[in-house]
N, C-alpha and C positions, 0 to 999 in steps of 0.2 A: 677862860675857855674860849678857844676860836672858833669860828664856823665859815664855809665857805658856800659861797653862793654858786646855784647853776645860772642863775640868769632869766630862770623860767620853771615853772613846776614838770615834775615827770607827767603823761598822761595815759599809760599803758600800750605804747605801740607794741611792745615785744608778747604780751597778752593777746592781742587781735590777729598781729601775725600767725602767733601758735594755732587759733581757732579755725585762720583761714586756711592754714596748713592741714589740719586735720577734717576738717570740711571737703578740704579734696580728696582727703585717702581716704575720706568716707566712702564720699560720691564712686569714686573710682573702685572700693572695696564692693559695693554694693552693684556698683556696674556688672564687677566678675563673678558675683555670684550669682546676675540676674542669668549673664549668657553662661555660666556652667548649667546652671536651670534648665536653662533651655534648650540648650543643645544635650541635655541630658533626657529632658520630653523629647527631643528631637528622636534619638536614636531610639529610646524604648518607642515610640510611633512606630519608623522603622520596623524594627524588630517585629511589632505587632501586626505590620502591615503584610510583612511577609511569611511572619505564621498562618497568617490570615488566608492569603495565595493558596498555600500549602495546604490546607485545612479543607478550600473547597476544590483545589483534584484531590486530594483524596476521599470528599464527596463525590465528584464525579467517579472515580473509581468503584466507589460501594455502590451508587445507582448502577455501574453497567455489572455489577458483581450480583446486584439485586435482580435485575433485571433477566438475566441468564439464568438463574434461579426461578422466576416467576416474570412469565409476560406482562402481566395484570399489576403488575408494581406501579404507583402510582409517584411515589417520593414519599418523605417524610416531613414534618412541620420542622422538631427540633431533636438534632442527633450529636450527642458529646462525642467532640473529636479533639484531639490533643490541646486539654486546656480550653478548648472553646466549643462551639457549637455551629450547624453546619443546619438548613433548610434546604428540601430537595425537591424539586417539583419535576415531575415527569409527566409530559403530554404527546400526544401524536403530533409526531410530524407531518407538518404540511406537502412536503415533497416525499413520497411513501417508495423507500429500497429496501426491500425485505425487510417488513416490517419496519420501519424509525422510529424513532423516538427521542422528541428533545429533553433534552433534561440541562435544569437552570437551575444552579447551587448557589446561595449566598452563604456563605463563614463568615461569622464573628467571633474576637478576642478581646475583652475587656484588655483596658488598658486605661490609665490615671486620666480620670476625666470624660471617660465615654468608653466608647467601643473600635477597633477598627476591623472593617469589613473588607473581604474580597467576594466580587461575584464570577462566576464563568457557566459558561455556555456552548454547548457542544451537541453534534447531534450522533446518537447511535445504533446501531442498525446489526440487522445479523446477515451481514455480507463481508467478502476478502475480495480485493481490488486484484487478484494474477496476471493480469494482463498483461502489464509495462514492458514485458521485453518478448522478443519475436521466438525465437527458440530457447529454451531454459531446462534441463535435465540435470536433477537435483542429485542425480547419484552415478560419478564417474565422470569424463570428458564428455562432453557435448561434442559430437560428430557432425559437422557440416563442410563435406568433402566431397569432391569428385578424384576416387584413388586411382580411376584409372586416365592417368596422363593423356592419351585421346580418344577422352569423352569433353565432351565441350565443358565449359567453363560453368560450377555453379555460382549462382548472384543471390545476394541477400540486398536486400533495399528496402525504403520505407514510403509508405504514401500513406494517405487521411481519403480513405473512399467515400466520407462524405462530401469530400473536394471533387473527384474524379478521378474512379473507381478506376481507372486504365493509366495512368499516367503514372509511368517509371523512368527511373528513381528520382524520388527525394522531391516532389512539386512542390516550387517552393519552400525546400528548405523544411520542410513537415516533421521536421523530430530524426532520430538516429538507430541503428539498428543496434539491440545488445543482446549482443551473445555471451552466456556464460552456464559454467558448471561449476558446481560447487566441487570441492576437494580435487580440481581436474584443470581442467582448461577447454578451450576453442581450438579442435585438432583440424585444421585445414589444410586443403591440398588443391593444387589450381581452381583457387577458387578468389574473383572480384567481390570484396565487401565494401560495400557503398553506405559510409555513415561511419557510427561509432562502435566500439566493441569492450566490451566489460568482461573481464577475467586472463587469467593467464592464456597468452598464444600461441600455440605450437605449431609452427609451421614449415610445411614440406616441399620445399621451393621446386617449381617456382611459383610464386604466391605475390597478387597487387592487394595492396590493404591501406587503408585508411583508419587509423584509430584518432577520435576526436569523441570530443560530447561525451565523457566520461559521465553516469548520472549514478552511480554506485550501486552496493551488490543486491541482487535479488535477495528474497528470502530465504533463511539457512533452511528451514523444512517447509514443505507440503504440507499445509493439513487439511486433517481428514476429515472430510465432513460428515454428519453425521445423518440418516437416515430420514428424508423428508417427514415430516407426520403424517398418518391416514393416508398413506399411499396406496394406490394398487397396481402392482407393478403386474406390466403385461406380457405378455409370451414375447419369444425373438420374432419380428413380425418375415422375416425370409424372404426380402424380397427378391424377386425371379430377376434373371439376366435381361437386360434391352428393357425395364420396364423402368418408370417412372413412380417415385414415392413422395404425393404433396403433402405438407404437413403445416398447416391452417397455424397464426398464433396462438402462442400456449407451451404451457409446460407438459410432459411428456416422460414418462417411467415403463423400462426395459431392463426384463432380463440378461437379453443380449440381444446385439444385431449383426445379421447375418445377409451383404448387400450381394447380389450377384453379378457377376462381370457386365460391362454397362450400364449399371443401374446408375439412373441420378434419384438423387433427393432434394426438393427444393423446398424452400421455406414461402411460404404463401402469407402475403400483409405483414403484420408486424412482426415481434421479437420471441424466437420459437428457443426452448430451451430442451433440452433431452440429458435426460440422466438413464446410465446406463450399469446396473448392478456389475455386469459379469465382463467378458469379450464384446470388439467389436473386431467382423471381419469382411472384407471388403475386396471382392476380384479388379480384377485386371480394369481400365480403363472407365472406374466409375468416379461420380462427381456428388459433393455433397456442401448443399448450400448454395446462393445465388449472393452474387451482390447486390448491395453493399455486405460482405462478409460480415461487419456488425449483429447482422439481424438475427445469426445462429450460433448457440453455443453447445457445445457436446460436454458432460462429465462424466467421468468414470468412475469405476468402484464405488458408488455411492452408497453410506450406511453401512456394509460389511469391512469396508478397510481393507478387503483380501486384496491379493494382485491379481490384476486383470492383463489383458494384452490388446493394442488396438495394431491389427495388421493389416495392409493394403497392398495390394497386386501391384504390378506398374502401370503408370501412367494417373496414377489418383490426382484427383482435383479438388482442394477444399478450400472450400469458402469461408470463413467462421473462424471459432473458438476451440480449442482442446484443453483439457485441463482432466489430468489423472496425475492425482496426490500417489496411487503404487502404482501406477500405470507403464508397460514397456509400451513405447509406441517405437514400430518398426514398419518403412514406410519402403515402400516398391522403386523399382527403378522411374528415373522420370517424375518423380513425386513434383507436386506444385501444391505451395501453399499459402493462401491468400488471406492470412491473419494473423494469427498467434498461437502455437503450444508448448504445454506443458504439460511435463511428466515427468516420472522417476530414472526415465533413461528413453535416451532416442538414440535411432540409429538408422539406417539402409536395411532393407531387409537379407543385402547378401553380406552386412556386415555383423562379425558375433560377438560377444560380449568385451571389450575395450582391454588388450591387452598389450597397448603400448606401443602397437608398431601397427602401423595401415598393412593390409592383407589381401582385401581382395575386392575384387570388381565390379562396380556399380556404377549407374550414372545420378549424381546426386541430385537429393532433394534442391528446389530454386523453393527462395523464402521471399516474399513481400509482405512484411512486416504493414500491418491496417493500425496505424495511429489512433482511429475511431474503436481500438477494440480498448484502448488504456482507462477508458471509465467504466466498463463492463463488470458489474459484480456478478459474483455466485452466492446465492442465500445457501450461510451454514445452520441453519435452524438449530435455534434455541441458545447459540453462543453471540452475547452482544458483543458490540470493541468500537471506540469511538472511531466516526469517520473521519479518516485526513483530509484537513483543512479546514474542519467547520468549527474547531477549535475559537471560542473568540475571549478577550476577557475585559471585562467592565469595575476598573475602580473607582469607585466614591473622590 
């Protein structure tokens, strides 16, 4: 029998290899399973983080749902909301716009390992912001025209009275005018718009226009506000022609007003509001409000919803705020307006219901749009809706 020699004994290299071999497709197996892991916690995180978002606006939603429902709501501790739960805390606002109230939500959603949370913060008030734009008539073309070719030229522009109440147009660059109608357009006719213009333009040359500063569209309806509480509403107070009517800070409830040719109305110290049930009617060459046009605001139809009519002789002067959710406002020749309105339809008062084609003779309304009037609220009692901007959100 033969044998052959290696020269040296075997020692198991090919053994140690193997182990080290699998050693790494250990390491490496375990590797991907740690980062599937994790990036599997990752995502469900994630997930949970933004049900979480979600969970507290729609807590804030049910506080201002709650709240409209009942003043005196205070929040809730713990309220089940899709899968998680949601704490609500409702306190008086420090800064008070009809009525506020802060309200601070935190949502939690369990998730492997804990919870994740979303907080937010917002403050809400029973007020609508209508301000934003100088003319706005929510039903048919918005008329701002001079139809008869020599009558001078009407101007729309914009100034900030608490800049300086006299300076036209545009001091410093103070923001831009926007015109618009819903389902209509801006029907002009020799008329300079200085600034921006929002909605379709119909125009009856020869017409100088400037459209820039686009800020998008008004609101699709009006609404109606509802019927102050504990009010007593007081007779139309009549005032006589050439006579003067002060009216001290404060709020203020009318059947109707009935002003007589020359009458002014001034607002005396601070920020005087007047709501107005029925009509307002106004002769020939009267003035209502003083600058800073801020400090007055006029509503209409207030609490019945019915349609009302705000009419003015020629030559009116107003200072202030309009705002009639059904309201016709129909305005005299020579009209001058030194802030902002809205209503359900505006026009000239020798102009009739918008039938497509300019008709007849007036010299139009001049608009100077008051920048200071765009943070003006109107209290809709008893309806909450969160205020724009105060929106804030806090995550963990």
């Amino acid at each position: 029998m033969c044998t052959f020699a290696t020269g040296r004994r075997p020692r198991g290299a090919a053994l140690v290899i193997v182990m080290l071999v699998m050693s790494v497709l250990l390491l490496a197996g375990t590797t991907f399973l740690t980062i599937s892991s994790t990036e599997d916690q990752i995502a469900e995180n994630q997930h949970a983080s933004v049900r979480a978002f979600l969970l507290a606006e729609a807590g804030l939603h049910r506080a201002v749902a709650q709240l409209s429902a009942d003043e005196t709501y205070s929040g809730e501790a713990s309220v089940p909301l899709g899968g998680g739960t949601a704490r609500i805390v409702v306190s008086v606002a420090s800064q008070q716009v009809c009525l506020s109230k802060d309200v601070d939500v935190v949502a939690t959603v369990p998730v492997r390992g804990g919870n994740a949370e979303a907080r937010l913060r917002a403050t809400a008030d029973q007020a609508v912001y209508p301000f934003q734009w100088g003319f706005f008539a929510a039903d048919g073309p918005l008329i701002l025209a001079s139809l008869d070719p020599s009558n001078p030229r009407s101007t729309a522009d914009s100034y900030d009275s608490r800049l300086d109440s006299h300076v036209y147009p545009n001091p410093g660059g103070g923001g831009s005018v926007t015109l618009g109608a819903r389902g209509g357009g801006v029907a002009v006719h020799e008329v300079d718009i200085v600034g921006g213009v929002v909605g379709a333009l119909i125009a009856f040359p020869p017409v100088t226009q400037t459209i820039s500063n686009t800020i998008g569209s008004p609101i699709d309806a009006l609404p109606p506000l509802p019927e102050p509480p504990s009010v007593t509403w007081s007779a139309d107070p009549n005032v006589a022609a050439s006579t003067t009517w002060i009216l001290a800070s404060g709020t203020y409830h009318y059947t109707n007003i009935t002003l007589g040719a020359g009458a002014r109305v001034l607002a005396s110290g601070g920020s005087v509001t007047v709501y107005v049930r029925g009509d307002f009617q106004a002769g020939d060459n009267v003035t209502v409000g003083t600058e800073p046009g801020e400090k007055l605001s006029l509503v209409m139809n207030s609490g019945t919803g019915a349609p009302s009519e705000f009419r003015t002789g020629n030559g009116f002067r107003l200072y202030g705020s309009l705002y009639g959710a059904n309201t016709t406002v129909l305005f005299g020749d020579s009209a001058v307006i030194h802030g902002s309105v809205i209503g359900r339809r505006i026009s000239g008062a020798s102009v009739p219901v918008w039938d497509g084609h300019p008709c007849c003779n007036q010299k139009a309304p001049t608009l100077h749009f008051d920048r200071a009037m765009t943070t003006r609220p109107i209290c809709t009692y008893g309806r909450f809706s969160i205020r724009r901007g105060t929106w804030r959100e806090i995550l963990p």
